[in-house]
C-alpha positions in Angstrom: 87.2 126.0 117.7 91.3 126.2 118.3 92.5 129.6 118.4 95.2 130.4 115.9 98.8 130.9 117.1 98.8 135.0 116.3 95.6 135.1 118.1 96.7 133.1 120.8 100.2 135.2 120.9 97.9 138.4 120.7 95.6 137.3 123.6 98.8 136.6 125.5 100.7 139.9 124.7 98.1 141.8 125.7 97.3 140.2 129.1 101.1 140.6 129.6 100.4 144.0 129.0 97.6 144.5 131.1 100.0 143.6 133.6 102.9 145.5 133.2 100.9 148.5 132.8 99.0 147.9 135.9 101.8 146.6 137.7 103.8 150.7 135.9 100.2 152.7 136.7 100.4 151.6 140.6 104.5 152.2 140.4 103.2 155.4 139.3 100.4 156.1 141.2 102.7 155.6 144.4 105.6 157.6 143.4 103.2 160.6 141.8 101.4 160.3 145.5 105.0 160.3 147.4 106.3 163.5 144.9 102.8 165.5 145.4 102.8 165.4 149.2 106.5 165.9 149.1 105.8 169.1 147.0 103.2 170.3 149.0 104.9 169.8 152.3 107.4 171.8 150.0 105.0 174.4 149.6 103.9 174.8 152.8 107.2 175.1 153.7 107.8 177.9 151.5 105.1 179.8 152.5 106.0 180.0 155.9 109.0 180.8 155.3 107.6 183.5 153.0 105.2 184.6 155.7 108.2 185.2 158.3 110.5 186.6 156.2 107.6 189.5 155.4 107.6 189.9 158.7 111.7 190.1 159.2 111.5 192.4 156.2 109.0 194.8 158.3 110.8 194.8 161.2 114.1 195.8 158.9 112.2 198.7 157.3 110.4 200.1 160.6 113.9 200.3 162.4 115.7 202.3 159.9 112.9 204.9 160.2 113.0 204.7 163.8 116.9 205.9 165.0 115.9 206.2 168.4 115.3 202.7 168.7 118.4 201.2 167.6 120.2 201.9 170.8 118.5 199.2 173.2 119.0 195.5 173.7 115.4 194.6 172.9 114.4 193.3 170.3 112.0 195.5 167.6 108.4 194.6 167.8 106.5 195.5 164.5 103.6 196.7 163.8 101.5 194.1 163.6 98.6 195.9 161.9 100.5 197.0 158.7 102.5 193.5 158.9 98.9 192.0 158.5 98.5 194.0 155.3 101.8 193.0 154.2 101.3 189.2 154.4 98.0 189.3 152.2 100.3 191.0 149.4 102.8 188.3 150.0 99.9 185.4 150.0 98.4 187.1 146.7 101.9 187.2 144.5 102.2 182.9 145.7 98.9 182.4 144.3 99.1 178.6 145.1 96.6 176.9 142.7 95.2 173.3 143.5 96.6 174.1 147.0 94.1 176.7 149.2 95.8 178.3 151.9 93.2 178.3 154.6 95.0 180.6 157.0 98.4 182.7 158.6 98.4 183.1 161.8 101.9 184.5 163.8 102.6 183.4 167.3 104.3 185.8 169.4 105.9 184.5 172.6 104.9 186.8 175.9 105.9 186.0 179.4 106.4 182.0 178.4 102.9 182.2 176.7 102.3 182.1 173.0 99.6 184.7 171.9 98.2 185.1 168.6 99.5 188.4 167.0 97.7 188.0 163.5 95.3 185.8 162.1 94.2 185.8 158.4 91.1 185.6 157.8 89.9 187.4 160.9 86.6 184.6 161.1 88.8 181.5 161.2 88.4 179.6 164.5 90.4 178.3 166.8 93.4 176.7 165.6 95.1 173.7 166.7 98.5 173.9 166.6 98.1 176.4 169.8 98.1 173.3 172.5 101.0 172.0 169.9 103.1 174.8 169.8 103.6 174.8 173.7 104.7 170.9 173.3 108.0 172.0 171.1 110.9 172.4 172.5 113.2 175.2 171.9 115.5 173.7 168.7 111.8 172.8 166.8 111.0 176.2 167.1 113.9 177.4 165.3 112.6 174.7 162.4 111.0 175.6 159.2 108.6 172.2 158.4 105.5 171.1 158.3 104.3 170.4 162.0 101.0 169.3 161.5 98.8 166.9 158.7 95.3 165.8 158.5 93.5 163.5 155.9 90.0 164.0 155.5 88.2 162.0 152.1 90.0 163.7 148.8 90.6 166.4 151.2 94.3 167.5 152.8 95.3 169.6 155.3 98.5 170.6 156.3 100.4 173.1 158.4 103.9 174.8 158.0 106.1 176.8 160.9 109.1 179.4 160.3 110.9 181.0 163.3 110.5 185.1 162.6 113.7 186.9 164.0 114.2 190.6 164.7 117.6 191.9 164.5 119.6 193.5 167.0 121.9 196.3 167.5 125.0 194.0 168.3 124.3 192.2 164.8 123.0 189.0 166.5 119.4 188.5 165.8 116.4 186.7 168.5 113.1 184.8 167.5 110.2 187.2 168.8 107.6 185.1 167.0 106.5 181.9 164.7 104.9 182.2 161.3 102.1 179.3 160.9 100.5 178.5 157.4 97.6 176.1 157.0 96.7 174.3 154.0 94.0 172.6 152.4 94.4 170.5 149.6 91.8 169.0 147.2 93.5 166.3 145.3 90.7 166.0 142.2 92.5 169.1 141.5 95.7 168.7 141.5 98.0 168.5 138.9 99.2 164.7 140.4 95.4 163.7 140.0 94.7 164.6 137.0 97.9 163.0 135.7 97.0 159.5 137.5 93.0 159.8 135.9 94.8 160.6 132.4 97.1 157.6 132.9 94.4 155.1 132.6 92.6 155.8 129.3 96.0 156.2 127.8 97.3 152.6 129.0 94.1 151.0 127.7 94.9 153.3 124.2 98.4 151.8 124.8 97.3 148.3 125.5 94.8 148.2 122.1 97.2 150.2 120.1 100.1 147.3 120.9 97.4 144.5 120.7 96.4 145.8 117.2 100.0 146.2 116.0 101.0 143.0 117.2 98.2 141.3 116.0 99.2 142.8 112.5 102.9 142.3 112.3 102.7 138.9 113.8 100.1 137.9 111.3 102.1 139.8 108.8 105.5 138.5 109.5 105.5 134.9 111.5 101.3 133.5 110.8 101.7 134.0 106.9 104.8 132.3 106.0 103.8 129.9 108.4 100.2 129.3 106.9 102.5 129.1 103.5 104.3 126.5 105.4 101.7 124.7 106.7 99.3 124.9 103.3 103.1 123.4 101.5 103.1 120.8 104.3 99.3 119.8 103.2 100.2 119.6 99.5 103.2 117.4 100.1 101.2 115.1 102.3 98.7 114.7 99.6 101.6 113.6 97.4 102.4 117.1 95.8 106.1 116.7 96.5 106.9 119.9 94.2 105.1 122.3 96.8 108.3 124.7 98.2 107.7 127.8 100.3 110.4 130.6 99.0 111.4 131.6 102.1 110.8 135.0 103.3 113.6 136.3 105.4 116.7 135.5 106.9 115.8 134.5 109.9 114.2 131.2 111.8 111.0 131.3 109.9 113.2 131.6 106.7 115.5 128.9 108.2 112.7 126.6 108.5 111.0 127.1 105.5 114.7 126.5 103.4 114.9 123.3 105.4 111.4 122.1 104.5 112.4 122.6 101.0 115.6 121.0 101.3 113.8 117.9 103.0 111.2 118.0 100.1 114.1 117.9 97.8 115.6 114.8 99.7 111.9 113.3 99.9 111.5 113.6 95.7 115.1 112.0 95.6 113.9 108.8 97.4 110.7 108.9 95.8 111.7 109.0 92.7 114.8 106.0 93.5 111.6 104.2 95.1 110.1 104.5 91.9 113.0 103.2 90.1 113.5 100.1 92.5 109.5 99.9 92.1 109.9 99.9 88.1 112.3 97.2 88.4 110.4 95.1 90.7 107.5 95.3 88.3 109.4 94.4 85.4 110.8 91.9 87.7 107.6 90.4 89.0 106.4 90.2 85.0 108.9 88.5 84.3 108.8 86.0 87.0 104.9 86.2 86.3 105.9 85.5 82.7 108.7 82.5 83.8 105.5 81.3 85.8 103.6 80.8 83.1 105.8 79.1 80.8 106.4 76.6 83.7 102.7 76.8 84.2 102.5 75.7 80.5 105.2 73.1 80.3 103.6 71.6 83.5 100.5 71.8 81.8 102.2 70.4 78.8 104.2 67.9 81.2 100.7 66.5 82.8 99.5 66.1 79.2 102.7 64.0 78.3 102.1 62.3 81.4 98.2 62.0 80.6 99.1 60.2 77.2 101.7 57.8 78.8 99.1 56.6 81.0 96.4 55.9 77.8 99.3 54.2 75.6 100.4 52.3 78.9 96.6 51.5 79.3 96.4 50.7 75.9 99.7 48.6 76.1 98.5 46.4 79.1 95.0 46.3 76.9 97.2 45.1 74.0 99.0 42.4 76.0 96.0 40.9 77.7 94.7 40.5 74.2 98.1 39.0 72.9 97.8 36.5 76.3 94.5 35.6 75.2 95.0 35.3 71.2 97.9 33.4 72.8 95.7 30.8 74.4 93.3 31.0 71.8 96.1 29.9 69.0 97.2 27.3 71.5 93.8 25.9 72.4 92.8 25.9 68.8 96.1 24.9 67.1 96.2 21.1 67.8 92.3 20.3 66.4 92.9 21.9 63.6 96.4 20.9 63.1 94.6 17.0 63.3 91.8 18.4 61.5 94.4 19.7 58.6 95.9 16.2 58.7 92.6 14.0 58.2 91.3 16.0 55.4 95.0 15.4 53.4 94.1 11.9 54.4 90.9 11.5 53.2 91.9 13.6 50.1 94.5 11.3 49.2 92.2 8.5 49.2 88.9 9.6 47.9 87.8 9.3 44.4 84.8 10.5 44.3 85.1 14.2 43.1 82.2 15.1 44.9 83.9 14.0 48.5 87.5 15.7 47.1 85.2 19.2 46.5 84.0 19.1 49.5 87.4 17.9 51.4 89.0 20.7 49.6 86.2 23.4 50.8 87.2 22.1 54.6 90.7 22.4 53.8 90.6 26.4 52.6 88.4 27.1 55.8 90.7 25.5 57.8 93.2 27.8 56.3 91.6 30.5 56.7 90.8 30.3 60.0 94.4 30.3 60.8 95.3 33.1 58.7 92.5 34.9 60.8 94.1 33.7 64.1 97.4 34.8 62.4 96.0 38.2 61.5 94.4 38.5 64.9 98.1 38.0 66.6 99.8 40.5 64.7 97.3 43.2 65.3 98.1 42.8 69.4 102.3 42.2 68.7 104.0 45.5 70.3 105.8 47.3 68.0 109.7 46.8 67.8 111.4 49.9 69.8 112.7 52.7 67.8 116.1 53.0 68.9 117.9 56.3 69.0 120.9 58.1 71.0 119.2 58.6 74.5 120.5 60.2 77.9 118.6 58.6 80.9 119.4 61.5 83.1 117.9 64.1 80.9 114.8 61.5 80.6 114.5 60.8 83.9 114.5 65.0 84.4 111.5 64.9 82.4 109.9 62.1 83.8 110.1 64.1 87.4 109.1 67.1 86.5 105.8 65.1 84.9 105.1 63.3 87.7 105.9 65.8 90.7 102.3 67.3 90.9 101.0 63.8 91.2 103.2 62.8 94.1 102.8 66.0 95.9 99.4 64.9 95.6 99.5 61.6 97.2 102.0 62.9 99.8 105.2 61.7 98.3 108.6 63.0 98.7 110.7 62.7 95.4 114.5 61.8 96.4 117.0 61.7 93.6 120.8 61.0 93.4 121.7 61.5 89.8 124.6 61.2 88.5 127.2 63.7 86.9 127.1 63.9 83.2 124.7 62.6 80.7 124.3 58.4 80.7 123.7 58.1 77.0 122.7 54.9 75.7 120.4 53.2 72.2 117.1 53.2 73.3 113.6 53.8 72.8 112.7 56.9 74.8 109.0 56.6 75.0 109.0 52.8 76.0 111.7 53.6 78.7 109.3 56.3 79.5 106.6 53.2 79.7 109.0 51.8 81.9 109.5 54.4 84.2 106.2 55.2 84.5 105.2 52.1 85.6 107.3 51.5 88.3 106.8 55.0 90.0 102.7 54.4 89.9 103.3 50.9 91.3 105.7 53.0 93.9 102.3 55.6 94.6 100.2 52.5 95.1 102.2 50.8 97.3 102.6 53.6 99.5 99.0 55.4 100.1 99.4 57.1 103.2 102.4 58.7 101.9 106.5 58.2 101.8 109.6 59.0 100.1 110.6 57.6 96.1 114.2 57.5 95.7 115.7 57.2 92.1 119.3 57.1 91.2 121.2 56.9 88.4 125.4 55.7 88.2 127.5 54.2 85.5 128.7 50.6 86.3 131.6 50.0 83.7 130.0 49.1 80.5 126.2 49.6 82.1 124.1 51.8 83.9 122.6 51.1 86.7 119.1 52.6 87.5 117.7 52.1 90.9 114.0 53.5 92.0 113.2 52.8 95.3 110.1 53.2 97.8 109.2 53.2 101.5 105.9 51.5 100.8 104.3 48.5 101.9 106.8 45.8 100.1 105.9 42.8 98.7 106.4 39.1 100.6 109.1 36.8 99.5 106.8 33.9 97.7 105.1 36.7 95.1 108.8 38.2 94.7 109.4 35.6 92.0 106.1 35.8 90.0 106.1 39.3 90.3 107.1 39.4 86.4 104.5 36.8 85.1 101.4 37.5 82.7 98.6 37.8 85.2 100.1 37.8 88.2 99.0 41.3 90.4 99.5 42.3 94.4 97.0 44.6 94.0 93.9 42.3 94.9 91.8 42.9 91.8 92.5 46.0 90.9 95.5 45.3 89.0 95.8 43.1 85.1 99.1 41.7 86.1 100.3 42.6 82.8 102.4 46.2 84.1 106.0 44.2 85.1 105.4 41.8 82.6 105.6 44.8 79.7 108.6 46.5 82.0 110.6 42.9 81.5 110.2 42.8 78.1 110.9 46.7 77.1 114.2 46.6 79.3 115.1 42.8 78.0 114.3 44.4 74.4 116.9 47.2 75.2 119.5 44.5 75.9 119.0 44.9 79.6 117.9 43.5 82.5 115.8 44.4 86.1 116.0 42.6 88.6 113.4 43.5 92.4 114.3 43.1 96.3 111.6 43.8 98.7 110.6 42.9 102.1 107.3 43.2 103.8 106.6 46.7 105.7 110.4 48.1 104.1 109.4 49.3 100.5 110.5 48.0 97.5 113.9 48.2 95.4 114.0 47.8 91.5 117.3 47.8 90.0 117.2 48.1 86.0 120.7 47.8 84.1 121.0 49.1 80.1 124.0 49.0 78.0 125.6 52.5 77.6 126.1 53.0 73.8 124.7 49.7 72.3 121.5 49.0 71.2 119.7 46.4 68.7 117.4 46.5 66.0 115.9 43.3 66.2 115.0 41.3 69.3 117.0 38.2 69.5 115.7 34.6 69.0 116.0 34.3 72.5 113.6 36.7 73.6 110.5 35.2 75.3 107.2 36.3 73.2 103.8 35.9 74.9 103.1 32.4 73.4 102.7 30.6 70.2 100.8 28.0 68.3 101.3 25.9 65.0 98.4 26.1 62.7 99.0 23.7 59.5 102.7 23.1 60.6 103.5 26.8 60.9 104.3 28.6 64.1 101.7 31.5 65.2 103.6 34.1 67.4 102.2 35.6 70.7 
């Protein structure tokens, strides 16, 4: 599990601590060891020099009691008896504490040799600064310092000369003898020591007391506004974009929290312009679903138009292989009974009998009425006459492409159109030229099943306009270009009625126009269709080539 940061800072102060103090106890530990010995040196010092001036202060006192003395050269020479008594007063007033003095011995100098003159206490042994005394020169002598130190365990011991000097009669004064101290010192109980074994226990109270402080205040004032922070932080990444941290103080904890805010702020500004542009784009996208779906339903509405074209086309060719046929049938049929017809008026005329005239007349009316039925029957497969009204072929043709476009795309086709500015207006039929149209674009799809390009175009040629629907399809040889127009005549090997072009010739000669084809094998196929602009008829003319005909009884039968 990850530590948190004040723990982690916590850990970290304290180690830091652990090492300054240790780093200060040693510091101290040194320094309190360099001051102690320098104080006892001090001390030993002091008690020699306390020692000898005893001693001087004897020798002071005994010669002003003894006058008769003062007159020689020599120096005075106390009494060293009472000056023994006189040095325990002087070592029980110093009273030195942690420091024990061990034993005071004086050194008197006689012929060159040093001899001991007092010695306190009266069992200590022998001592060794003896041999070292006789190794100092003359100037050391006259020194007050420590001469001697030993280290033994916790255990120190120490030694401290002063000069002792008796004056003379002439004022000038001579060393007769050397004050020695020794000292043992037992550091467990000495101040120093017991400072350095207190210093321990209060550097670990030290250490926990910061650790525990630190750990509060830290937790207090950086981990808590920056758990607020980070608890904000969560909140706005879970979408809560309203989650500011008031900041605390003015300082970088408070700086960071204000900027937080202030990118929060920024962040619900985008958001919210995000939602905006997001709003729009959905009303956008509805409406371009709802745009979709009205082209969806004028293509679907577009394919039905298209779907009916093809039935009434179907129905049209249907229509015109039954005119061919009635046709023939009218033609076949119209001589006999036209010779029929005749004999029987014949016969009439000359037969008196009114049986044979009954019966003549009987063959007569069935005669009749078998041309009537043939008449009947001809009528019933005539196409209508075209309703003419105010038409713009561009605006058809739009139409007629946007009808037939899923179908090409289908068969791989590549609708190319060059239409011209401006609507083409002219009198025409619209759903015949629609017929018309029609026609030649599925004859374009057939001749082209691997896929190609359809080109229509549309310009105004003075008083016409000129229509031309081109295809890259297979094309159609030069010795079928000519019957291409004829009842019954197909390219399609059986899987055409030959009728389609046939119907196309007469719509557009209807419509006072004309069409005219070019094609080569292997380069497509080229239809040029010309109408009138502005003129139109109501009736076909007497000119206009119908189907066929036949004469029943002298009258013509239409096709």
């Amino acid at each position: 599990m990850a530590l948190k940061l004040h723990t982690k800072t916590t850990l970290l102060i304290s180690v830091v601590l652990v090492i300054v103090f240790a780093v200060t106890a040693g510091i101290y530990d040194y320094y309190t060891k360099s001051i102690g010995n320098a104080n006892e040196k001090q001390r030993a010092e002091i008690l020699a020099s306390r020692v000898a001036d005893t001693v001087e202060e004897h020798i002071r006192q005994q010669r002003k009691k003894g006058h008769e003395k003062l007159a020689t050269e020599e120096p005075f020479e106390p009494d060293w008896a009472e000056v023994q008594d006189e040095i325990k007063g002087t070592i029980m007033k110093e009273n030195p504490g942690a420091i024990q003095l061990s034993e005071v011995r004086i050194w008197k100098i006689d012929q060159g040799h040093w001899q001991e003159a007092v010695r306190l206490p009266q069992d200590a042994g022998a001592s060794p600064l003896e041999s070292l005394l006789t190794k100092l020169s003359k100037e050391d002598l006259h020194k007050n310092e420590v001469i001697w130190k030993a280290q033994q365990g916790q255990t120190t011991r120490l030694s401290a000369m002063s000069p002792v000097f008796s004056p003379m009669e002439n004022g000038n004064s001579k060393m007769i003898a050397t004050a020695t101290v020794l000292l043992t010192i037992d550091e467990h109980a000495s101040i120093a020591w017991r400072l350095r074994r207190l210093i321990w226990p209060l550097m670990l109270l030290s250490i926990v007391s910061i650790t525990l402080i630190t750990y509060f205040l830290f937790r207090h004032i950086i981990y808590r506004p920056i758990d607020e922070l980070l608890f904000a932080m969560s909140r706005a990444e879970a979408g809560d974009l309203g989650a500011e941290v008031k900041p605390s103080a003015e300082d970088e904890i408070g700086l960071l929290t204000s900027r937080f805010n202030r990118m929060l702020g920024r962040l619900r500004a985008m958001t919210d312009e995000l939602n905006r542009h997001q709003r729009g784009l959905e009303e956008r996208v509805r409406d371009a679903t709802a745009e979709i779906g009205e082209r969806k339903a004028q293509l679907e509405e577009a394919n039905f138009e298209l779907f009916e074209m093809q039935r009434q086309l179907t129905q049209l060719e249907r229509l015109a292989a039954a005119g061919q046929l009635a046709a023939q049938f009218a033609h076949e049929v119209g001589t006999p009974l036209n010779l029929i017809s005749g004999h029987v008026q014949l016969l009439r005329a000359r037969a008196t009998d009114e049986r044979v005239i009954k019966r003549l007349d009987i063959i007569e009316g069935q005669i009749e009425r078998i041309t009537n039925i043939v008449r009947s029957m001809l009528d019933s497969t005539r196409k209508p006459k075209p309703q003419l009204e105010l038409t713009d072929i561009n605006a058809l043709l739009a139409r007629i492409f946007d009808a037939t476009q899923p179908t090409l795309a289908l068969h791989g086709v590549e609708l190319s159109t060059s239409i011209g500015d401006g609507p083409l207006m002219t009198q025409a039929d619209p759903d015949q030229l629609q017929q018309v149209f029609i026609n030649l674009i599925n004859n374009s799809l057939d001749a082209m099943p691997a896929g190609g390009v359809l080109h229509v175009s549309t310009v105004r040629d003075f008083d016409t306009i000129l229509i031309e629907i081109s295809d890259t399809g297979e094309g159609i040889r030069r010795d079928q270009i000519e019957l291409i127009f004829d009842p019954l005549f197909s390219t399609k090997q059986g899987r055409g009625t030959g009728l389609g072009l046939t119907i196309v010739k007469q719509i557009i000669s209807e419509h006072g126009g004309a069409i005219e084809a070019e094609s080569e094998p292997g380069k497509g196929a080229v239809f040029r269709i010309k109408l009138p602009i502005l003129v139109g008829r109501e009736e076909p003319s007497a000119t206009e080539p119908d189907v066929g005909h036949a004469e029943v009884s002298g009258e013509a039968v239409e096709v």
